[in-house]
C-alpha positions as CSV (number, residue, x, y, z in Angstrom):
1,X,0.0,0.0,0.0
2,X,1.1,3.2,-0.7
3,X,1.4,6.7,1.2
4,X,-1.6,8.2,-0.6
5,X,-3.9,4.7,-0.6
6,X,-2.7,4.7,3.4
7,X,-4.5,7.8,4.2
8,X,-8.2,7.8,4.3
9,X,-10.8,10.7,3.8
10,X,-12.2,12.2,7.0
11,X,-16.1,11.4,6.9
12,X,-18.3,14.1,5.2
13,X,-20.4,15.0,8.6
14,X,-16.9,15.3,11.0
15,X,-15.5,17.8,7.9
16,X,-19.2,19.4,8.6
17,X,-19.2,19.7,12.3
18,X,-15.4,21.3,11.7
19,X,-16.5,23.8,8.8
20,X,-19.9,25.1,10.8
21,X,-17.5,25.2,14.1
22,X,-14.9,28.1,12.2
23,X,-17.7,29.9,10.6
24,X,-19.5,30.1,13.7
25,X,-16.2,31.5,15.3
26,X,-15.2,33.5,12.5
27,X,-18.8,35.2,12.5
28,X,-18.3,35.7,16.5
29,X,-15.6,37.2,16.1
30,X,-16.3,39.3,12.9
31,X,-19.3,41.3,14.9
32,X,-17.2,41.5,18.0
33,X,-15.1,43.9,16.4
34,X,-17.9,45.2,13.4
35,X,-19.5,46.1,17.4
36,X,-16.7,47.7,19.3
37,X,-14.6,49.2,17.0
38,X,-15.3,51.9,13.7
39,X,-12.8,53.3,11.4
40,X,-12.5,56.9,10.7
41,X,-11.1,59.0,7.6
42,X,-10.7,62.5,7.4
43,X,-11.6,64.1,3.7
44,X,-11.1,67.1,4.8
45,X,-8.4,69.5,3.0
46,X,-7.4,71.8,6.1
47,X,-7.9,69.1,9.1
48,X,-7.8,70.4,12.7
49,X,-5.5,67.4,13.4
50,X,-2.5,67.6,10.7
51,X,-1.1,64.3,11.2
52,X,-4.1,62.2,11.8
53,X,-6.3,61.5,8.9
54,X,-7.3,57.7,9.4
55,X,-8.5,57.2,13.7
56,X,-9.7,53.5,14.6
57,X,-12.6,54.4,17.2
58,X,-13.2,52.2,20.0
59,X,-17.3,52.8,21.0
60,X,-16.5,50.7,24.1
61,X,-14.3,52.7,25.7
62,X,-15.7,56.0,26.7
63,X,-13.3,56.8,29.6
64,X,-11.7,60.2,28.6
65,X,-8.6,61.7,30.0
66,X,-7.1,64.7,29.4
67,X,-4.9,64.5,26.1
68,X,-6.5,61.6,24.6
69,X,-8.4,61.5,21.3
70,X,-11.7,61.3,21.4
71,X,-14.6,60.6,18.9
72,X,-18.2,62.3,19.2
73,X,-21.1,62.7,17.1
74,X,-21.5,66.7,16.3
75,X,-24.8,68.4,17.6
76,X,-25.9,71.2,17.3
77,X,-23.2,72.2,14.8
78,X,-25.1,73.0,11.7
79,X,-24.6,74.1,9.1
80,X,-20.9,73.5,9.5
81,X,-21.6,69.5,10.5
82,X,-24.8,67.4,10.3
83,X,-26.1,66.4,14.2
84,X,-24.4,62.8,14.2
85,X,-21.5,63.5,12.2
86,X,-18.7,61.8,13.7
87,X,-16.0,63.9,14.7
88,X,-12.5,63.8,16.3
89,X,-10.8,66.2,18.8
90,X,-8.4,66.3,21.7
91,X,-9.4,66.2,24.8
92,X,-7.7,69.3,26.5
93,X,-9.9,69.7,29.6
94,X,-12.0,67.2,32.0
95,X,-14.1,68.3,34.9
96,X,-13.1,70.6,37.4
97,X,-10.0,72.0,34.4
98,X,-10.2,75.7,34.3
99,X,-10.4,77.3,30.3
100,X,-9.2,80.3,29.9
101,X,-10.0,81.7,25.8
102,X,-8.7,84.4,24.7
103,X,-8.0,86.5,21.6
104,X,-4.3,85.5,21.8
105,X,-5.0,81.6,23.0
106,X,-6.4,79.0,25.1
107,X,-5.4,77.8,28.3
108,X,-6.5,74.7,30.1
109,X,-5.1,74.7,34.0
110,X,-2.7,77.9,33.0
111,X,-1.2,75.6,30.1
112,X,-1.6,76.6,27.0
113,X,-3.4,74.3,24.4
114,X,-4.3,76.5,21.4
115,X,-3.9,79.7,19.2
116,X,-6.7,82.2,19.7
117,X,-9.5,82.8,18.2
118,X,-9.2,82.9,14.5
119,X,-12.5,81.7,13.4
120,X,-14.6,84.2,14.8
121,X,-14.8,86.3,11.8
122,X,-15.7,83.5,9.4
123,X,-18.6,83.0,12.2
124,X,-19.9,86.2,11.6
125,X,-18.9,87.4,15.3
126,X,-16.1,89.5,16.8
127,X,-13.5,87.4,18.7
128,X,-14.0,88.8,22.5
129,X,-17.4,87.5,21.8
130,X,-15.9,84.3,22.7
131,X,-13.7,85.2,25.0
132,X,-14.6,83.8,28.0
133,X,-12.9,81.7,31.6
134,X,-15.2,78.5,33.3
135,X,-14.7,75.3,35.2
136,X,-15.5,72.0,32.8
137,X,-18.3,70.8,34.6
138,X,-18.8,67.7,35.7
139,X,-20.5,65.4,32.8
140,X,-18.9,67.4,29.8
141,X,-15.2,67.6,28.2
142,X,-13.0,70.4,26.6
143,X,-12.1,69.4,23.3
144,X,-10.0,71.0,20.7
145,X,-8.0,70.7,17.1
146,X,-4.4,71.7,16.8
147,X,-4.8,74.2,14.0
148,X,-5.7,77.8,14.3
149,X,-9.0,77.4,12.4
150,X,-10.4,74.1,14.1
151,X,-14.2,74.8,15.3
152,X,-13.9,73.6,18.2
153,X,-15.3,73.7,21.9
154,X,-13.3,77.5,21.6
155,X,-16.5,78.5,20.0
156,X,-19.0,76.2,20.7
157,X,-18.2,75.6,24.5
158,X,-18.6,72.3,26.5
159,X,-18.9,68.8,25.1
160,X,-21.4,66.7,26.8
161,X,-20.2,63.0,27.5
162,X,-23.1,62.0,26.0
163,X,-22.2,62.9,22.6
164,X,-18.7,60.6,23.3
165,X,-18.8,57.9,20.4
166,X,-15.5,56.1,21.8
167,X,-11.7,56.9,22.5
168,X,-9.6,57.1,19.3
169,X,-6.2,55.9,17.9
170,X,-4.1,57.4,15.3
171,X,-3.5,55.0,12.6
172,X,-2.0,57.6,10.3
């Protein structure tokens, strides 16, 4: 007997049982991460965060701190950004952080994390209308781009946690 007459041919149910075993697996784990985890592209031309243009979002974990990226869906935003638009920003300030804004820049505990207030004209408003100096209450976040002309929470103030879609990575 040869090598190849030696070997026999696993029985058509047992190859069954394996196949149905791996696609149940591979479909487990295929909406595991279809559940937890969203990729993100910027389009954008001027981007508020130069370097980043392609985050991976993960929607279960919503535990900000201070420096981390985060993703949130846009509301009240319009008619620069849809309500539900994803969006991605830095998360400057937590609760209890004091914000300065300013004209010349943005501080966040006396550090500071941003140019002034360059947008305010394109808004249609004068920059002191801005200007402002609060406590991030608890239940919201400070979020901001690093470019001069990100709208960010340097116009439209606190973000509520709510609106949190996930923490997000840098891919590139």
């Amino acid at each position: 007997m040869t090598g190849a007459a030696a070997r026999r041919r696993e029985p058509w149910g047992r190859f069954a049982l394996k196949a149905g075993a791996l696609l149940v697996a591979l479909y487990a784990a295929g909406a595991y991460v279809t559940d937890r985890y969203r990729i993100g592209i910027d389009p954008q031309i001027s981007r508020c965060l130069p370097d980043t243009r392609v985050v991976l979002i993960d929607r279960w974990d919503k535990n900000i701190e201070r420096g981390q990226l985060v993703a949130f869906a846009a509301n009240g935003l319009t008619p620069y950004f849809k309500n539900g638009t994803t969006m991605v920003k830095v998360a400057d300030g937590v609760p209890g952080d004091h914000v300065a804004v300013g004209e010349a820049a943005v501080t966040v505990n006396g550090a500071k994390v941003g140019e002034g207030l360059a947008l305010a004209r394109t808004l249609g408003r004068q920059a002191g209308d801005f200007a402002r100096e609060l406590v991030v209450s608890p239940g919201a976040i400070w979020v901001m781009g690093r470019t001069i002309d990100s709208f960010d929470s340097r116009y439209w103030g606190e973000l509520p946690v709510a609106q949190i879609v996930g923490r997000a990575y840098r891919l590139f």
